[in-house]
C-alpha positions in Angstrom: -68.3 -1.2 10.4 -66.1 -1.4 7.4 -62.9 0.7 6.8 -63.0 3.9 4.4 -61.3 3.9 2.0 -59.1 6.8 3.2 -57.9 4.0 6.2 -57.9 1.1 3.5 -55.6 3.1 1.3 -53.2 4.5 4.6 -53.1 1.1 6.0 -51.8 0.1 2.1 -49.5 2.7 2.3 -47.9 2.0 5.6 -47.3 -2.1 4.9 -45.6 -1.1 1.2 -43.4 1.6 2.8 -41.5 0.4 5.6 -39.4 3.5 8.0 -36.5 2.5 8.6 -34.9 2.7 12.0 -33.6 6.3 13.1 -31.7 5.3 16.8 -31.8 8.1 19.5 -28.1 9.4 20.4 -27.3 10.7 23.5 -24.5 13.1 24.3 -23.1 15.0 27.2 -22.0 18.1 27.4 -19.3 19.0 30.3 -20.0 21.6 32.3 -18.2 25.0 30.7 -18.3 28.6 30.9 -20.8 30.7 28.7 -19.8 32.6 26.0 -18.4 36.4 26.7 -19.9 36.1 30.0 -18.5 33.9 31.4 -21.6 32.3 33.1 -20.8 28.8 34.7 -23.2 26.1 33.1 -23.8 22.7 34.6 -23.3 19.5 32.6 -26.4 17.7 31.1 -27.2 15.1 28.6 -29.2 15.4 25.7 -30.6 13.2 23.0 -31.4 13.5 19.1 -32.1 11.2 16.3 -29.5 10.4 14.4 -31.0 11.1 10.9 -32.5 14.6 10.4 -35.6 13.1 8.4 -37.5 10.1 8.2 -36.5 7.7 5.7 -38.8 5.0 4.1 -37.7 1.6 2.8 -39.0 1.2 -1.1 -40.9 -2.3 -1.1 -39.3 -5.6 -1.2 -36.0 -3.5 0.0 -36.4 -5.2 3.8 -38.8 -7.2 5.2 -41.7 -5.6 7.2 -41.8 -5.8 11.1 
C-alpha cells in the first residue's frame, strides 16, 4: 500500500529538520521546612529538560542520526 502523501511529506519533513538533543537534568532538593508553616518536607529528586522548547537543526547544519 503506498504512502499518502501527508506521510510522504512528514517523513520529508523529519529527515530535513533534524531536533537537536535536549538532555534531562536531575536535581535534588534537601529536605526543608515549608513556607510560613513550617511543615517539614522530605528530600526528593526531580528531573527537567534542559531547554524549555524543542529546537530543530536547519539542513546541512549537522548530520542526521
Amino acid at each position: 500500500m503506498p504512502a499518502s502523501p501527508a506521510s510522504a511529506a512528514s517523513t520529508e519533513m523529519v529527515q530535513r529538520f533534524v531536533r537537536l538533543p535536549n538532555p534531562d537534568l536531575v536535581m535534588y532538593v534537601a529536605p526543608h521546612l515549608s513556607g510560613t508553616a513550617r511543615h517539614p518536607v522530605p528530600g526528593y529528586s526531580t528531573v527537567f529538560p534542559m531547554y524549555e522548547s524543542i529546537e530543530y537543526a536547519l539542513p546541512g547544519e549537522v548530520s542526521a542520526p
